[in-house]
C-alpha positions in Angstrom: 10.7 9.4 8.1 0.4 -10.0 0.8 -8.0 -28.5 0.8 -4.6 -30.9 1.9 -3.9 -28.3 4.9 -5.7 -27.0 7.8 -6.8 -24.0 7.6 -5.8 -23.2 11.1 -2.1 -23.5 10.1 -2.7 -20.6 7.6 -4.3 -18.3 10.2 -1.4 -19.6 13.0 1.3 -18.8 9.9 0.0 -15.0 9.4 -0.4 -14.1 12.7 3.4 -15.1 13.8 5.0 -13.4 10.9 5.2 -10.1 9.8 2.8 -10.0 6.8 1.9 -6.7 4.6 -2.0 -6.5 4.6 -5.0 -4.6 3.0 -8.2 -4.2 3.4 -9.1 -4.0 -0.6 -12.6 -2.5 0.0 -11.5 0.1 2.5 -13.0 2.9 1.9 -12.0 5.9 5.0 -15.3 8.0 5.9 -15.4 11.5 4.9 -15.4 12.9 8.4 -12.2 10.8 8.7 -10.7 12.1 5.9 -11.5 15.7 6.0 -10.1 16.1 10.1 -7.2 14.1 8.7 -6.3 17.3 6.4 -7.1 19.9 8.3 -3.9 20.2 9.8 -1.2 23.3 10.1 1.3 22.3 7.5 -1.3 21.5 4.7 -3.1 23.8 2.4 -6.4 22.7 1.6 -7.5 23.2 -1.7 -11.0 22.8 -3.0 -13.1 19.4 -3.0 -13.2 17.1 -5.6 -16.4 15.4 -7.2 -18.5 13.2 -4.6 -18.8 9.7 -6.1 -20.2 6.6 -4.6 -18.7 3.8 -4.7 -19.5 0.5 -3.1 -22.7 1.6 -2.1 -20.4 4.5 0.2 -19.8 7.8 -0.4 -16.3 9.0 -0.2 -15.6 12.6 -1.2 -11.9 13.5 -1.9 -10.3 16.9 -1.1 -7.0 18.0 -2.1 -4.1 18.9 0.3 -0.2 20.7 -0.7 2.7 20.4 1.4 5.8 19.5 1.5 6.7 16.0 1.3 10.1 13.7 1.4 11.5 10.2 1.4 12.8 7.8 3.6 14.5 4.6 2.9 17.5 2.0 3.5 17.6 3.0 6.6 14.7 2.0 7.4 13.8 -0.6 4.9 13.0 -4.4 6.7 11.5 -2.2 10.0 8.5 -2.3 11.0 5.5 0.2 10.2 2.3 1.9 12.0 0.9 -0.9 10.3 2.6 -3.9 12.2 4.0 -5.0 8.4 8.1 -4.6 7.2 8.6 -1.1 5.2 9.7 -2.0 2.2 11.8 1.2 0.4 10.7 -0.4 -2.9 7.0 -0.1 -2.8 4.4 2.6 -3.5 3.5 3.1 0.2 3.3 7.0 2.1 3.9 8.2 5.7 1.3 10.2 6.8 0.4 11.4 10.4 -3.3 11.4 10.3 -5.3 9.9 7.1 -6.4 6.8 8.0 -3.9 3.9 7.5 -4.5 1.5 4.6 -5.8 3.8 2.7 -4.6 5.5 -0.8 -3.6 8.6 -2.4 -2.5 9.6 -5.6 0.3 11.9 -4.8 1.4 14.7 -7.6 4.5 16.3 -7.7 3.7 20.1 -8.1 7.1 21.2 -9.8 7.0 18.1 -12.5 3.1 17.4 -12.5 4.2 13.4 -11.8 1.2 11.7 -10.3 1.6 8.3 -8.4 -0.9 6.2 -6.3 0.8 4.9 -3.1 -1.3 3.3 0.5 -0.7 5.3 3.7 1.1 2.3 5.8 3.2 4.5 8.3 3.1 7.7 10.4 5.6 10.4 9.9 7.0 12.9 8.9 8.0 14.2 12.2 9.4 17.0 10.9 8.1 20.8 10.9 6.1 22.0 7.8 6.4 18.7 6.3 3.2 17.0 5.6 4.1 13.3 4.1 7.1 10.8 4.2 7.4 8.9 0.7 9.2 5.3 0.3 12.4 5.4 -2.0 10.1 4.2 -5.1 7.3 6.3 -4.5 9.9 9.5 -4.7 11.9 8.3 -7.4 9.1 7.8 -9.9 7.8 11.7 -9.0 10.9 12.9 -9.8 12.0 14.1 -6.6 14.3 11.4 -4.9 17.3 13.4 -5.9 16.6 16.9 -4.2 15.0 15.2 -1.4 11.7 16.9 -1.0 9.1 18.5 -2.9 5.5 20.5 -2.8 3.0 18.0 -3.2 -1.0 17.7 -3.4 -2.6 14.4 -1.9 -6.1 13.6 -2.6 -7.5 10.5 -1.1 -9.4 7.7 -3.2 -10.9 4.7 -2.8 -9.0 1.6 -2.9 -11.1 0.6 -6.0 -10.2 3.8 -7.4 -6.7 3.2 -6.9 -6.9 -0.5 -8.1 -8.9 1.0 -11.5 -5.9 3.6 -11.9 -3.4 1.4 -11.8 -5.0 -1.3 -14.3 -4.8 1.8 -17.1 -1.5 1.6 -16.6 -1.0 -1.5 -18.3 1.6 -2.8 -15.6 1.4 -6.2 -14.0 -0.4 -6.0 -10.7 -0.7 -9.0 -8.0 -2.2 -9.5 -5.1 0.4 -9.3 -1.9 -0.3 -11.7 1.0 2.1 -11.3 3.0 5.9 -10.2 3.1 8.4 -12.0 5.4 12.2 -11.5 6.2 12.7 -14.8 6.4 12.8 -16.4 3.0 11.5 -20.0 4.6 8.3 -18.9 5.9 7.6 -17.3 2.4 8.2 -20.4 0.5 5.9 -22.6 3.4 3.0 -19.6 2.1 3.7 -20.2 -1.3 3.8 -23.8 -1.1 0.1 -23.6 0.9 -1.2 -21.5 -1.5 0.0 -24.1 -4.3 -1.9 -26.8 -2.5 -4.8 -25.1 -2.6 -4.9 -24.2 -6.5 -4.3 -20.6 -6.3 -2.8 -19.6 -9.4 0.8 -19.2 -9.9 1.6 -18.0 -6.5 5.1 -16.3 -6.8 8.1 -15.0 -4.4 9.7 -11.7 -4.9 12.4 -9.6 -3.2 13.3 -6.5 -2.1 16.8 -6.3 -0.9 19.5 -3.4 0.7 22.3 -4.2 2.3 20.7 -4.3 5.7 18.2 -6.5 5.0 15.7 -8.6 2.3 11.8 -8.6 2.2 10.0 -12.1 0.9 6.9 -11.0 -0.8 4.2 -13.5 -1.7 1.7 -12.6 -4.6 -0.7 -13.7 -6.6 -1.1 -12.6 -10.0 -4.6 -10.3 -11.1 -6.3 -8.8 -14.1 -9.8 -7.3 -12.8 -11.2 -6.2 -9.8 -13.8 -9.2 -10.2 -10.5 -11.4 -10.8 -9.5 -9.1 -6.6 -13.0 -10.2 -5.8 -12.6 -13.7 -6.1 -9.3 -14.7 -4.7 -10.4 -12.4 -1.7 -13.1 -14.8 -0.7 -10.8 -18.0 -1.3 -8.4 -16.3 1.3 -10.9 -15.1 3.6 -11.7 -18.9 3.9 -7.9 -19.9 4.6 -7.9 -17.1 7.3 -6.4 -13.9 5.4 -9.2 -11.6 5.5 -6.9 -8.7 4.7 -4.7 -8.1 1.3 -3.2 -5.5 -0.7 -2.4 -4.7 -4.4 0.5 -3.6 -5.4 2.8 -3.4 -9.2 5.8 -4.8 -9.6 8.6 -3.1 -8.8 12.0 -5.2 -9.4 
């Protein structure tokens, strides 16, 4: 720049549509991680503490740059990911760390910090070393001059998932997002049927084009825990958390 039915319905219904997806436990290798920064346009700045988490051990490092945005233009297309970019959600273009994994992202100039989850490639542009959605720009501050020095720092999706429950913002599960507004309502209706709690539809709209995001709503990471083994039975093994954003 996220019984009364088969089950195999479910797994026919998120395989033919275009569905945003997460592994929740990912956690990238270190080796992964540090080759993914080691590249010409970043400066890399010195480790953070190793932790363990989930029984792995992930050690962040810190990389500057310079980052920008992309957005309507692309919003409803599809990512490195297979899923629909959606200029409205946290999510990063990034040409090497590994994709479904997280970052929190801070503006040098303003000292903003965001989380967002690498779900594209890019920039492909010279001495640029990360693509932001719309969203993810606007809340660092940096949507208006276009691009800014940044540091990423890689972190566990755990990490990321405790972060953003200090923020005291609603967070939900996604299982999928759709650009056609029937096939999200057939998910939600399934996911109804099968007592999940208060499945809900939101959008994300431009003028080219409108995402159908189904979610489920969360309030510990032993709440993520749960309703990832209910999926995993339906057929969705992979999901993703994300705030609300409209």
């Amino acid at each position: 720049m996220k019984k009364l039915i088969p089950i195999l319905s479910l797994a026919v219904l998120s395989s033919c549509t275009n569905t945003t997806q997460l592994n929740t436990s990912l956690n990238p290798s270190q080796d992964t991680i540090t080759e993914a920064l080691n590249m010409p346009q970043a400066t890399l700045l010195k480790p953070s503490n190793t932790k363990k988490v989930t029984g792995k051990l992930s050690t962040s490092k810190l990389a500057q740059g310079i980052a920008s945005w992309y957005g309507k233009q692309f919003h409803g297309k599809k990512t490195a990911t297979g899923e629909l970019f959606d200029m409205n959600a946290m999510t990063a273009a990034h040409n090497s760390l590994p994709l479904d994994s997280y970052a929190e992202i801070t503006n040098i100039k303003n000292n903003r910090t965001v989380i967002v989850r690498i779900n594209d490639r890019g920039p492909f542009v010279d001495h640029r070393i990360l693509d932001l959605s719309y969203f993810a720009a606007k809340k660092l501050g940096m949507h208006e001059v276009g691009i800014s020095k940044v540091a990423i720092k890689p972190i566990p999706a755990a990490e990321a998932l405790k972060q953003l429950q200090e923020q005291n913002q609603p967070i939900y599960l996604q299982i999928g997002s759709f650009s056609n507004k029937k096939s999200a309502q057939e998910l939600q209706k399934n996911l109804a049927k099968q007592h999940f709690y208060e499945p809900k539809i939101t959008s994300s709209s431009n003028k080219r084009s409108t995402l159908y995001k189904v979610q489920l709503p969360i309030d510990s990471s032993h709440n993520v825990s749960d309703l990832n083994n209910k999926l995993a039975k339906l057929g969705f093994n992979d999901t993703q958390f994300v705030t609300e954003t409209n």
